[in-house]
C-alpha positions as CSV (number, residue, x, y, z in Angstrom):
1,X,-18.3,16.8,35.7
2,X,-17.3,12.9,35.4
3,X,-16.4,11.6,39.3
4,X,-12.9,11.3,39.5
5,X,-13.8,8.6,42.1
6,X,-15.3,6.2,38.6
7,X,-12.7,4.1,36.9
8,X,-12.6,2.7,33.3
9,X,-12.8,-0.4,32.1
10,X,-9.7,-1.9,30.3
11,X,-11.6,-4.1,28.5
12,X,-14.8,-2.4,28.8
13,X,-14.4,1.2,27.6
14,X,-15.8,3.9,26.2
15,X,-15.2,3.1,22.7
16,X,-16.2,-1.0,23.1
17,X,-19.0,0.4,25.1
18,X,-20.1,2.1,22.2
19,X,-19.7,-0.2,19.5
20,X,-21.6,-2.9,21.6
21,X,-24.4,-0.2,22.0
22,X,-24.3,0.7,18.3
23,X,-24.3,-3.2,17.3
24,X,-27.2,-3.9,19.5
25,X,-29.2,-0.2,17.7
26,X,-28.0,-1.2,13.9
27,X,-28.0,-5.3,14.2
28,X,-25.3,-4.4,11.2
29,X,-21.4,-4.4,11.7
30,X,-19.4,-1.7,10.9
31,X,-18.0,-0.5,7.8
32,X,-15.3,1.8,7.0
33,X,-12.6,2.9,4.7
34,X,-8.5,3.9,6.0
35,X,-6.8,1.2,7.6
36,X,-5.7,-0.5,11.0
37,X,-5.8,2.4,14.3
38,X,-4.5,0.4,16.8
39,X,-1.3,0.8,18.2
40,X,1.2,-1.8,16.3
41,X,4.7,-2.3,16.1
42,X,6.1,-0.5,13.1
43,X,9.2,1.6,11.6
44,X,9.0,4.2,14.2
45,X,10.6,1.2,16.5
46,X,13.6,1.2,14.4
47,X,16.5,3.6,14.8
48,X,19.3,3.5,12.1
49,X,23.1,3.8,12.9
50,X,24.6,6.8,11.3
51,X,28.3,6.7,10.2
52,X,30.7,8.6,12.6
53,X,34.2,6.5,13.4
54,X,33.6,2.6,12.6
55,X,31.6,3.9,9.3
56,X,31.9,6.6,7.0
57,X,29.5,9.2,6.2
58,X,28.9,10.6,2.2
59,X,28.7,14.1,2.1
60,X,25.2,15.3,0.7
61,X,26.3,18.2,-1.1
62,X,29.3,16.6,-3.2
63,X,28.8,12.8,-2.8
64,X,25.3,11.2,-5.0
65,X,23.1,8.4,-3.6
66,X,21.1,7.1,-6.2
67,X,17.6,6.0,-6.2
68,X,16.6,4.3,-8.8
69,X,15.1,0.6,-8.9
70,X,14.7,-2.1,-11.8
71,X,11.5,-4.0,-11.1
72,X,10.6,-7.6,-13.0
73,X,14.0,-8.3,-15.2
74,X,13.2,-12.3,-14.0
75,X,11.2,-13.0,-17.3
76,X,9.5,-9.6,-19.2
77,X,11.1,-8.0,-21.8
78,X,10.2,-4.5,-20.8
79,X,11.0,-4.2,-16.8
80,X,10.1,-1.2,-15.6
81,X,13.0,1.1,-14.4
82,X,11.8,3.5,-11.8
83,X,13.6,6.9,-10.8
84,X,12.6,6.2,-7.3
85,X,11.3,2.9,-5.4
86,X,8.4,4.8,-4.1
87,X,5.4,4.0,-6.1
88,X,1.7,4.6,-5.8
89,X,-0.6,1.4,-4.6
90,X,-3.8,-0.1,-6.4
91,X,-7.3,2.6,-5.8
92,X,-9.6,2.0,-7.7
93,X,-11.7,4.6,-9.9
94,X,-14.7,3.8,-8.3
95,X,-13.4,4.0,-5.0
96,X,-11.6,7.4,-5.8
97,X,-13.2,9.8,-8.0
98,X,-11.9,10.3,-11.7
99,X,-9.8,13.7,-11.2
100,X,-8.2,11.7,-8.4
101,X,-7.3,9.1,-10.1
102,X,-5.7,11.4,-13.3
103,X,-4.1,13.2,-9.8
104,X,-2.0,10.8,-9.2
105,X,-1.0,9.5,-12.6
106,X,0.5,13.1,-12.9
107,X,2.3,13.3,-9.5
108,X,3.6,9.9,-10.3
109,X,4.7,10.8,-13.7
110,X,6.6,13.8,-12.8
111,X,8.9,12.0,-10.6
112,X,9.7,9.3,-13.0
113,X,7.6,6.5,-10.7
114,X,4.7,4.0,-11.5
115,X,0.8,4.4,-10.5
116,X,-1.7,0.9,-9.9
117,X,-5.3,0.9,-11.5
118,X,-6.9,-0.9,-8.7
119,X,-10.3,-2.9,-9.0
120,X,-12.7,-1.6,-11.7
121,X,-10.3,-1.4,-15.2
122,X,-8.5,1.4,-16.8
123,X,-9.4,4.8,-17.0
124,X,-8.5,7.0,-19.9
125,X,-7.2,10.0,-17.7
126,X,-4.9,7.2,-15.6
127,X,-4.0,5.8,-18.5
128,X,-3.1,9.4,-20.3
129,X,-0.9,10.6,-17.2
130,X,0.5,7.7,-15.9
131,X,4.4,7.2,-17.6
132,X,4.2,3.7,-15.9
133,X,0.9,2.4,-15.2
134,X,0.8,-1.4,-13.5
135,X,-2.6,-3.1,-14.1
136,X,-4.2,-4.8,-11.3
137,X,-6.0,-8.6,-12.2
138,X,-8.2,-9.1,-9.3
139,X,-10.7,-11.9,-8.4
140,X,-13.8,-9.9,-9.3
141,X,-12.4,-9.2,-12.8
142,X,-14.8,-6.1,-12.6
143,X,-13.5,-4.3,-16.1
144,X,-10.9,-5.9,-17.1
145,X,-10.1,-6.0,-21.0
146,X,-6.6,-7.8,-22.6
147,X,-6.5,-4.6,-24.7
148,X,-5.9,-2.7,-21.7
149,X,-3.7,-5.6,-20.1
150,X,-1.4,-4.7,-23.2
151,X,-1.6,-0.8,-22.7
152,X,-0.6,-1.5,-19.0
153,X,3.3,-1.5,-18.6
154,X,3.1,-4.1,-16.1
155,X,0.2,-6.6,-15.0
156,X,-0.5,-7.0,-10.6
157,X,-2.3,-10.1,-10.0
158,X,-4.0,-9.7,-6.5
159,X,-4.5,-12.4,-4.0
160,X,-4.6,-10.1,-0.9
161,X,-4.3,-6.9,0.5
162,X,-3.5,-6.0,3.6
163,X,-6.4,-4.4,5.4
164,X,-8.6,-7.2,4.5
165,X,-6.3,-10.2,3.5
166,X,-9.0,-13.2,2.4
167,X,-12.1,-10.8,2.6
168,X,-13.2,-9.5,-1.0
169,X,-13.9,-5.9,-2.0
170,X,-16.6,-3.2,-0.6
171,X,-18.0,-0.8,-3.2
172,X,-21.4,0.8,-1.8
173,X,-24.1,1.3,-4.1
174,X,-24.0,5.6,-3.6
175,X,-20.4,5.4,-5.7
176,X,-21.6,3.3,-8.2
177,X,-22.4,6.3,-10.7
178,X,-23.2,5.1,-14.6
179,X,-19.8,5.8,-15.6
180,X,-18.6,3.0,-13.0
181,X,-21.5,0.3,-13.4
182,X,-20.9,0.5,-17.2
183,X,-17.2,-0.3,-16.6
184,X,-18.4,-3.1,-14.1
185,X,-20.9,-4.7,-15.9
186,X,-23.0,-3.6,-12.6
187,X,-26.2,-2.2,-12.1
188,X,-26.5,1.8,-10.8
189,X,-26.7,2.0,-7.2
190,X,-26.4,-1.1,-6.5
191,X,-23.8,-2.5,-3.2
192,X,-20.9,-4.4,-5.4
193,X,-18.9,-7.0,-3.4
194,X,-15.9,-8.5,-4.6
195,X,-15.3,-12.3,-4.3
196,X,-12.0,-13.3,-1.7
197,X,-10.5,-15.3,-4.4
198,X,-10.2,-16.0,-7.9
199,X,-12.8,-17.7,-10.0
200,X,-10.7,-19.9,-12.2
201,X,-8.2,-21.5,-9.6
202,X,-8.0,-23.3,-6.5
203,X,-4.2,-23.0,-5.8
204,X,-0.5,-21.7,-6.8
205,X,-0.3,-25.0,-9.5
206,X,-3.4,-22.9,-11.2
207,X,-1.7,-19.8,-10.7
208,X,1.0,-20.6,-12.3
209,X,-1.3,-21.3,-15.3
210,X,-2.5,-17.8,-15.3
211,X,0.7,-16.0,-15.1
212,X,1.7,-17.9,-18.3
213,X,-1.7,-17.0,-20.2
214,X,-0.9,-13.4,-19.3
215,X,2.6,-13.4,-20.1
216,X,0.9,-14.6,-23.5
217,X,-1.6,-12.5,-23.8
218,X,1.3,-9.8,-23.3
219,X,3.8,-11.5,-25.9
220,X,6.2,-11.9,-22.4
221,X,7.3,-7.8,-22.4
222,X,4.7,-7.0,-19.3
223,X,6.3,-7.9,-15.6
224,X,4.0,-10.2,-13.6
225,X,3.1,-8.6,-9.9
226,X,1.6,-11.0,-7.2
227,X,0.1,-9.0,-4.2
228,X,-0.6,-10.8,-1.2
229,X,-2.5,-9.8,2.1
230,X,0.7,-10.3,5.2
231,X,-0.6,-13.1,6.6
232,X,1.5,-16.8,6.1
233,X,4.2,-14.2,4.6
234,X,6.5,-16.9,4.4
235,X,5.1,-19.2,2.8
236,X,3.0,-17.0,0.1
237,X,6.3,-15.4,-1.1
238,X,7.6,-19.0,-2.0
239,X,4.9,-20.1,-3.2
240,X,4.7,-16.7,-5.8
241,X,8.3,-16.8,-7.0
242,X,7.4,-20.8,-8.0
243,X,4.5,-19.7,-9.7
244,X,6.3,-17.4,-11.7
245,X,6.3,-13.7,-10.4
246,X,8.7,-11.7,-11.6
247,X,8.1,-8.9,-8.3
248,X,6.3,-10.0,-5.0
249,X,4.0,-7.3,-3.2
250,X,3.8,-7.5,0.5
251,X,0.8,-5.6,2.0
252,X,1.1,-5.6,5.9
253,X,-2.1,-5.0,7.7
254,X,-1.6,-1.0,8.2
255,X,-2.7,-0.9,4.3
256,X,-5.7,1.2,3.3
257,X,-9.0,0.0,2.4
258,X,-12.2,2.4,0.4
259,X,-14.5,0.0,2.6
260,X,-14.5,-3.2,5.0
261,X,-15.4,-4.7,7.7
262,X,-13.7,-3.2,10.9
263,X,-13.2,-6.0,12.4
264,X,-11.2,-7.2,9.2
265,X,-9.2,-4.1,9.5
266,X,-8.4,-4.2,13.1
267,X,-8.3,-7.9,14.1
268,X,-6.4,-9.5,10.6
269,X,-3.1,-10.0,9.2
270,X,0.4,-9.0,10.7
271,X,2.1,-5.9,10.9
272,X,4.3,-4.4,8.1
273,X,7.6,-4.5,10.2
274,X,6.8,-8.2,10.8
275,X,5.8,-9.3,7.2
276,X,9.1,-7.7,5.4
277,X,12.0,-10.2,7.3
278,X,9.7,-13.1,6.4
279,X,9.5,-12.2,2.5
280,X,13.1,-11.8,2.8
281,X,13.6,-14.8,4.2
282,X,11.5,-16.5,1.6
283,X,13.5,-15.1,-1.4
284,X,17.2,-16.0,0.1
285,X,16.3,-19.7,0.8
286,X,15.3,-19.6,-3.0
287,X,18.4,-17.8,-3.8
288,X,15.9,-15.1,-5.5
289,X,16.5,-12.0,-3.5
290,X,16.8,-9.0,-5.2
291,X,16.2,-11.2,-8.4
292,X,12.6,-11.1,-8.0
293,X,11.7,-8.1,-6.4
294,X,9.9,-6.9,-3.2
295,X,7.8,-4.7,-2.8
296,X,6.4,-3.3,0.6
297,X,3.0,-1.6,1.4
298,X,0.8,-0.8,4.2
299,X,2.0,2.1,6.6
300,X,4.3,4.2,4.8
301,X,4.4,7.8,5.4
302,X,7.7,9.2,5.7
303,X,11.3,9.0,4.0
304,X,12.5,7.0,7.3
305,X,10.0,4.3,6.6
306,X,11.4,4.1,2.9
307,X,14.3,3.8,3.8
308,X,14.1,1.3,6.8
309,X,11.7,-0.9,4.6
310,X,14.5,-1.2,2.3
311,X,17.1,-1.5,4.5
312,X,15.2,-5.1,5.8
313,X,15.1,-6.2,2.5
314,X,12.3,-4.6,0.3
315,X,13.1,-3.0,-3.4
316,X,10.9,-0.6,-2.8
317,X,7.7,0.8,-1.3
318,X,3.8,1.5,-2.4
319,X,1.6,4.2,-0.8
320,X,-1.5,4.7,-0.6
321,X,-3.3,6.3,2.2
322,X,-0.3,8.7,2.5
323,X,-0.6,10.0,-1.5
324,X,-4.7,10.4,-0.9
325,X,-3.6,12.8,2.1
326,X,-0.8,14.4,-0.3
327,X,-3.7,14.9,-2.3
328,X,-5.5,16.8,0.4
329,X,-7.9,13.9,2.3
330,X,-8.6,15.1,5.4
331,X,-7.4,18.7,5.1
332,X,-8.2,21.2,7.6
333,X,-9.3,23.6,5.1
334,X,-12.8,21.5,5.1
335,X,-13.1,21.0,9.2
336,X,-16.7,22.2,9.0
337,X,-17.7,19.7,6.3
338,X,-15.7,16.9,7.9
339,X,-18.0,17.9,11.4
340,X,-21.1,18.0,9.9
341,X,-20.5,14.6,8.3
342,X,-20.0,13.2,12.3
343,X,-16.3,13.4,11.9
344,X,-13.5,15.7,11.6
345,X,-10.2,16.5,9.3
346,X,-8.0,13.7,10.5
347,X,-10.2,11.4,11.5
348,X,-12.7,11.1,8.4
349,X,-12.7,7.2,7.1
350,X,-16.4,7.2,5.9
351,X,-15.0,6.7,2.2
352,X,-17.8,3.9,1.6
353,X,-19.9,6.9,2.1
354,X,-18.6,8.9,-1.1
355,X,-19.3,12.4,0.8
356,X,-16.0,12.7,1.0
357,X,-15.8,17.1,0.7
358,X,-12.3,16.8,-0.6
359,X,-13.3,15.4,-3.8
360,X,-11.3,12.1,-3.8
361,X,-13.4,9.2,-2.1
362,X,-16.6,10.0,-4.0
363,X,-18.5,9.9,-7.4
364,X,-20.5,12.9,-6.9
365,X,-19.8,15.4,-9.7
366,X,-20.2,18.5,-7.6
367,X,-18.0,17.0,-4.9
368,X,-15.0,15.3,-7.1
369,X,-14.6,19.0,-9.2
370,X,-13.3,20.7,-5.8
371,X,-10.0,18.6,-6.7
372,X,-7.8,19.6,-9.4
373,X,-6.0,16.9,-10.8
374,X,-3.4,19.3,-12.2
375,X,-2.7,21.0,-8.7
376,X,-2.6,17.6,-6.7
377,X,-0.5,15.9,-9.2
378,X,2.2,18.7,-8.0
379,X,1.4,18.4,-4.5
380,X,1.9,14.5,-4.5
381,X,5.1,15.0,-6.8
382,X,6.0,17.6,-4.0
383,X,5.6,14.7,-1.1
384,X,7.2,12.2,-3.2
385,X,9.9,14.1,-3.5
386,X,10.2,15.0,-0.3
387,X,10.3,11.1,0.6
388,X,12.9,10.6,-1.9
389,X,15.4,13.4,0.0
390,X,14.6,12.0,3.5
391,X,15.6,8.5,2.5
392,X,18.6,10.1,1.0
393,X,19.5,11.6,4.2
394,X,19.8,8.8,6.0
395,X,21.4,6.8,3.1
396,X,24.4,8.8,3.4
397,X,24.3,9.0,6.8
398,X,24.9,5.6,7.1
399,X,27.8,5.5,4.1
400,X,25.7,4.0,1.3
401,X,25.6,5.3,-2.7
402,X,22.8,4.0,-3.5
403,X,19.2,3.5,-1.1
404,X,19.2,-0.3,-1.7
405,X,22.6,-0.4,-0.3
406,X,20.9,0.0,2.9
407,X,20.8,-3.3,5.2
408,X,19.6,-4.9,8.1
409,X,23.2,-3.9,10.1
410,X,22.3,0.0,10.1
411,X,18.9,-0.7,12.2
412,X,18.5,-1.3,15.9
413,X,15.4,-1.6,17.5
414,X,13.7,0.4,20.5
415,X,11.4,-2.7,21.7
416,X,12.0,-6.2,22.3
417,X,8.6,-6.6,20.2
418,X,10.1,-4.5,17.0
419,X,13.7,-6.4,17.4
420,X,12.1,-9.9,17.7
421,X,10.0,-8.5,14.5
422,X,12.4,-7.0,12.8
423,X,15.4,-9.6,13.1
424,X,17.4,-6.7,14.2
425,X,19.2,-6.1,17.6
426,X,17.6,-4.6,20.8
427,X,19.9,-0.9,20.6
428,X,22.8,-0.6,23.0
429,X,22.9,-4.6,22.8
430,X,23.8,-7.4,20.4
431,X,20.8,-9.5,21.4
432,X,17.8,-10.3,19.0
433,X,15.0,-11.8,20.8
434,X,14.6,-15.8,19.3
435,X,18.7,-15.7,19.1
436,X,21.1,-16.6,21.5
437,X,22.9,-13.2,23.0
């Protein structure tokens, strides 16, 4: 029985205690997959203002709120035109396995939304059961092919993400089966890392260089993405709508990861809630907002976080950690495998590992057949649905038609920290912290 006389460390505790201990065993830092654990402002903070006298309320069961979104109309020919502004992040085949992958093309498809190749190339399966399939361009150029460019319905170019914004990519030599090296160019088994930044330019003046040569390589019908890690949000979004993006991606540092450094995870980048105000920001003072769109990332789980992301500005949303748990990562129905792998369902991040007994983080055959595509493509169209109706909910709550009618004026915030954040007033006040009350 611990004394109840021995006091903790703040700063010293159990778990820094044990990472020193397993530094000084392993001389190796630690790697993992999942995102950022430690406690940071986010959407939870906000509250919304529902309708009662000063507003009015629509009526769910008579009155629509639509939910559709039109994403890149600044320069393609073919936008894409989403049924919902929920759409599925960039994960890699590699990182996920290939019934995975084809998982949640179909869960995306059925609800009229898009799905993101990730590092690695296209897939046929993706490719086959994705309605709207973005193509990601990444600095390790690790399969890519301008055939596929032209079969993707819109091109991603990636300059950050979130969990690791200026850190390249983790793939661990156990998940790089033959089918994966041969799409690499990489040798079996062997540890792949991604460079931090693209090989063929130095700055946004040489971005904007590239985004022409894939609009041509296109013929000018595919919308251009830029992704960026939330880090200088501010001044990344300008400097992406000058080079020529037709939709910004903001990926705050709650954003998934298949493998990096935890101290990447946990010690880079800014919050979600505090990235979305300054990509606003950015896009009004170049009269461009809602003309190039935003998308948000890192974080999302629930309907209220669609629908407060949008109501501080964003077009829509991108998940990923929440569609791999959709698809049944982390389950309880394999707590003994999760144990005897030193973990446990809800706390398993060992995707570098690719022992993952779901099926979904791994390239071991007997492993990734325990996952159906067809049955997690309904369970992810179930949960995006699901999203969809939530953010409804509070839509019409607070008198709006349509979700992207929602605005900064139907949030207050809980903490001076989210408020300040946020750009939105402490609740029961008119204050927010940096303004004069």
């Amino acid at each position: 029985m611990t004394n109840p006389a021995l006091r903790e460390s703040a700063t010293f505790d159990r778990r820094a205690i044990a990472e020193i201990q397993r530094a000084a065993e392993t001389g190796i830092y630690d790697i993992r997959g999942w995102g950022a654990k430690r406690p940071l402002p986010h959407f939870d903070d906000l509250l919304f203002l529902g309708a009662s006298m000063s507003r009015y309320p629509l009526e769910g069961y008579r009155e629509r709120c639509d939910t559709d979104v039109l994403l890149g109309d600044r320069h393609a020919e073919h936008p894409l035109h989403l049924d919902i502004p929920i759409t599925i992040a960039g994960m890699s085949f590699g990182a996920l396995s290939g019934p995975a992958k084809e998982a949640l093309g179909r869960g995306a498809s059925a609800v009229g939304t898009s799905t993101t190749t990730g590092d690695g190339g296209m897939t046929a399966e993706e490719r086959g059961q994705s309605k709207h399939l973005v193509y990601q361009y990444l600095p390790s150029r690790y399969g890519m092919n301008p055939d596929d460019l032209r079969k993707a319905d819109a091109i991603e170019v990636v300059l950050g993400q979130g969990a690791k914004p200026g850190g390249g990519g983790m793939l661990l030599g156990q998940k790089i089966s033959e089918r994966v090296a041969a799409m690499r160019t990489l040798p079996q088994g062997i540890d792949q890392r991604s460079a931090c930044r693209h090989p063929d330019w130095t700055g946004p003046d040489d971005l904007a260089i590239k985004i022409l040569e894939l609009r041509e390589i296109t013929r000018w019908e595919k919308p251009i993405y830029i992704k960026v890690g939330a880090t200088r949000t501010f001044y990344d979004v300008k400097l992406a709508v000058k080079a020529g993006a037709d939709v910004v991606v903001v990926d705050g540092m709650q954003g998934g990861t298949a493998a990096t450094q935890d101290v990447f995870i946990e010690h880079v980048g800014i919050p979600t809630l505090a990235a979305i105000p300054q990509a606003v920001r950015a896009l009004q003072e170049l009269g461009v907002h809602r003309k190039v769109q935003l998308i948000v990332s890192g974080g999302i789980r629930t309907g209220a976080d669609v629908a407060k992301a949008m109501a501080l500005g964003a077009d829509a949303v991108a998940i990923g950690t929440a569609a791999l748990i959709a698809l049944g990562d982390n389950s309880p129905r394999f707590a003994g495998e999760y144990e005897a792998l030193g973990s446990g369902a809800g706390f398993y991040d060992d995707f570098q590992d690719g022992r993952d007994p779901a099926g979904i983080t791994t390239q071991d055959p007997d492993l990734a057949a325990r996952l159906d595509p067809v049955e997690g493509g309904r369970r992810l169209a179930n949960y995006l649905r699901v999203l969809t109706m939530e953010a409804q909910t509070l839509a019409r709550a607070c008198g709006k038609s349509h979700l992207r009618n929602l605005e900064p004026d139907d949030l207050v915030a809980l903490t001076v920290e989210a408020a300040a954040m946020a750009g939105v007033p402490l609740a029961g006040t008119t204050w927010i912290p940096g303004t004069v009350a």
